[in-house]
Structures are given as C-alpha cells and as structure tokens.
C-alpha positions in Angstrom: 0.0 0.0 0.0 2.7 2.4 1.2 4.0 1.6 -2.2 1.2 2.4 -4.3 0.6 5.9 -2.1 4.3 6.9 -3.1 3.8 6.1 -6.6 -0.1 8.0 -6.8 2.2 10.7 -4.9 4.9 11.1 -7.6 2.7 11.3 -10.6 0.5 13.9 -9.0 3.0 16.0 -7.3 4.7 16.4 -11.0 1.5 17.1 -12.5 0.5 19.7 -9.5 4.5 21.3 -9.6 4.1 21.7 -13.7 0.4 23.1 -12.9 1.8 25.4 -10.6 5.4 26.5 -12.8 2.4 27.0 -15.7 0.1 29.2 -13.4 3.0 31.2 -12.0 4.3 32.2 -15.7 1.1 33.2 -16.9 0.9 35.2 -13.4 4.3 36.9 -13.9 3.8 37.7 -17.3 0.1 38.9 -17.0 1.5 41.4 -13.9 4.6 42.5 -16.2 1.8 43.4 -18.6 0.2 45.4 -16.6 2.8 47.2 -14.8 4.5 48.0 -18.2 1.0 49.5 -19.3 0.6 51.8 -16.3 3.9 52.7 -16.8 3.9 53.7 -20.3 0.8 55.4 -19.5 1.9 57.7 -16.8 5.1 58.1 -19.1 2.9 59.3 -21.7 0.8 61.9 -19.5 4.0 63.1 -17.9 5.5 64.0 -20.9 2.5 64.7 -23.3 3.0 61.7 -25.6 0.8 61.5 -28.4 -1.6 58.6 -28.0 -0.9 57.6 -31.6 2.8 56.6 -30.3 2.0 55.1 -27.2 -1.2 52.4 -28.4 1.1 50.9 -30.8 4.4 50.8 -28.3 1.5 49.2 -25.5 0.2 47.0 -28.1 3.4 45.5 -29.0 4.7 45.1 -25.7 1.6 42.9 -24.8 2.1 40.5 -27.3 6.1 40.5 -26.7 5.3 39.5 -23.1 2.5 37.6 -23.6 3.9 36.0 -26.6 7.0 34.9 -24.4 4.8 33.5 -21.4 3.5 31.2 -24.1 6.7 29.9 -25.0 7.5 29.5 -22.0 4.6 27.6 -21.2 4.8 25.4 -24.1 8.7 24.7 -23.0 7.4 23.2 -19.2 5.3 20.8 -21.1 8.1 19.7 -22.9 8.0 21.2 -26.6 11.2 22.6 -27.7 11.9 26.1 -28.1 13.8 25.7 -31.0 10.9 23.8 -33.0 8.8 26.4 -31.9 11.3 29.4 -33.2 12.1 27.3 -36.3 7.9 26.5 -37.2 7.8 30.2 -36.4 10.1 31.9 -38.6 9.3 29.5 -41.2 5.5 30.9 -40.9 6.4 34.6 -41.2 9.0 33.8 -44.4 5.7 32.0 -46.0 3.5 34.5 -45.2 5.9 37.7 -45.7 6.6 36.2 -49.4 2.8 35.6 -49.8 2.0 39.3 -48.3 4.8 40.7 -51.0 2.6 38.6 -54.0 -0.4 40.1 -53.7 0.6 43.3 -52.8 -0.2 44.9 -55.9 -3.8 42.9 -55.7 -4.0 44.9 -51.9 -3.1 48.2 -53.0 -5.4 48.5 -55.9 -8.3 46.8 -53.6 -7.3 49.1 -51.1 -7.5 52.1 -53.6 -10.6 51.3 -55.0 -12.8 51.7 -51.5 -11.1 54.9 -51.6 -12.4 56.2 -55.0 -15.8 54.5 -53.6 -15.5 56.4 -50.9 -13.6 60.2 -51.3 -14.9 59.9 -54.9 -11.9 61.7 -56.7 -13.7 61.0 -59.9 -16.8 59.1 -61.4 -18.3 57.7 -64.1 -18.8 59.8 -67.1 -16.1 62.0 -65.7 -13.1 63.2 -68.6 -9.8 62.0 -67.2 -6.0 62.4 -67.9 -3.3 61.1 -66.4 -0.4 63.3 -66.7 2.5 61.6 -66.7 5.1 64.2 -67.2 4.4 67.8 -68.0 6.2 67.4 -71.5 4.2 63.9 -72.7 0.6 63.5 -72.8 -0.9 61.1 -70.5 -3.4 58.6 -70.8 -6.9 60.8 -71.6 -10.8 59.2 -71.7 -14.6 58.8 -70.0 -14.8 56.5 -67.4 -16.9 53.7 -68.4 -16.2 51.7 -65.3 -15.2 51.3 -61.9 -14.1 47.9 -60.5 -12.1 46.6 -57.5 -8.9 46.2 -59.2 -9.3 48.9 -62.8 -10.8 51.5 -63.4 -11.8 51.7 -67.5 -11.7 54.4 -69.7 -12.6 54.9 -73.1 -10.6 56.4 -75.4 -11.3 58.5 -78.2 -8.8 59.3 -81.4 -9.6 62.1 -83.4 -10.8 59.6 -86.7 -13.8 58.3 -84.7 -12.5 54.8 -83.1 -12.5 54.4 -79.6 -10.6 52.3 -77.4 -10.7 51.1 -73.8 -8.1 51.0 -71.5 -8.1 49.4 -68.0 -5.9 51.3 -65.4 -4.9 49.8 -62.0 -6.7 51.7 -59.3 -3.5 52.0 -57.6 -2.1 54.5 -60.3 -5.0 57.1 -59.8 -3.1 57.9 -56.5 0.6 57.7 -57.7 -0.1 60.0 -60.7 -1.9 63.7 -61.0 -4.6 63.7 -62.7 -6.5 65.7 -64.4 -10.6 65.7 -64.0 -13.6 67.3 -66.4 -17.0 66.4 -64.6 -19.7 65.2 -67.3 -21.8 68.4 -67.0 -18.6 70.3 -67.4 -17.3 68.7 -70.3 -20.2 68.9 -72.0 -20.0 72.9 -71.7 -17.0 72.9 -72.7 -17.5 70.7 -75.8 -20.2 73.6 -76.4 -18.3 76.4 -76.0 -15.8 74.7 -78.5 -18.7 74.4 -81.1 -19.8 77.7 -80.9 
C-alpha cells in the first residue's frame, strides 16, 4: 500500500508542480503586462506623448510579453523552443513572401474603397493622367469602376475608340487631371460655338 501511495504521490505532485510553474508564468507575465502599461501610461501623461505613439508601443509590448509567457509555457510541457522558433520563422518567411505577391492585388483593392468612398472622380467623368508635363498622358470617359481597374474609353480624333483598364493604384501615384460630365459637355459647347 505504502508503495502504491508513493507512486499516486509522484505522478501527481509532478503534475500539481508543472500546474503550478504554468500558473506562475502566466501570473508573472500577466503582472509584467500590466505594470509596463501603467507605466507607459503615466510616461505618456508626464510628458504629453501622443496617443498615436503610445497604443502601438502598449500594443506591441503585450504580445512580446504575452507571446513569451506562451513559449515559456509550451517549454514546461516539454515542446522545444527551437521547434517552436524554427515553425515560427518559417510561418512569417511564407507569409511575408505571400504578403509581398499580392501586394499589388492589396493596394489597388485598397484604392478602390477609396475612390468609392472620397470619390476623386466618377463615371462619365473626362480623365488624364499626366504623366510628365512634356508627354501626354493617358486621356478618356470612365466607363467603369471595379475593384482592381478602373476603364476608360478612349477617343482618337478619326472616330474609333478604345478602352483602357488602369490599375486603381495608379490614380493615387499620378496627377490627374478631371472634367466632370456636366462640365465637359459645356466645354465641348463652348468649343462648337
């Protein structure tokens, strides 16, 4: 009996001891946390820090500390730090390469809720994008407004018109130069007469 008390003992006292190294982490790290946010916070009022610079700083320091109680936790139940830094960095390589791929895809998405929404042109509008101040740029009506182009149609002076699909992105990269449709069609008029 004495035997099997000792050996009931041992598996729970390791279990309770890891239990309690677990709970005191999290405890340490969730105080640290705390502390370092009250003291960027009185930082910030006692020197009039904007609170643009300080949720960011606050922000990352929570997940460094946090992040680190975690793999600290993970290491008292036996998984290896350096699996976990290698299935890590591995991650963010995968994901910064995949981030960089569709960045263009992002930027004209992006730029496209802005045109929705500051409406810097819109359909019907005249067009041109200057390019440089000594070559034309691309000139036309915008026939359409999509998530990744915007369309324009072109006109050449013999009559044939032509579309062409500009990336969102560019409208923000580029001047450009804007006729509303009400005020091209005055100036069209004033051209006739």
């Amino acid at each position: 009996m004495n035997a099997w008390l000792e050996r009931w003992a041992g598996d729970w006292g390791s279990t309770v001891l890891l239990f309690g190294q677990v709970l005191l982490i999290l405890l340490v790290a969730f105080t640290l946390q705390r502390l370092v946010t009250r003291g960027l916070t009185r930082l910030g009022f006692r020197y009039q820090l904007p609170l643009e610079l300080l949720l960011p700083l606050r922000g990352g320091l929570r997940w460094l500390i946090m992040g680190s109680a975690v793999l600290l936790v993970l290491e008292r139940f036996g998984v290896s730090a350096a699996v976990l830094w290698t299935a890590l960095s591995g991650f963010v390589a995968v994901a910064a390469v995949a981030f960089f791929a569709i960045w263009s895809v992002l930027s004209n998405l992006f730029c496209a809720v802005l045109i929705f929404t500051v409406g810097p042109f819109r359909l019907g509008d005249q067009l041109e994008i200057i390019d440089s101040p000594d070559k034309p740029g691309i000139k036309g009506r915008v026939t359409a407004i999509n998530l990744l182009y915007t369309t324009l149609e072109e006109s050449s002076e013999s009559g044939v018109s032509a579309t062409v699909q500009i990336p969102n992105s560019l409208f923000f990269q580029k001047p450009i130069r804007r006729w509303r449709g009400a005020e091209l069609q005055f100036f069209t008029h004033q051209k006739e007469h």
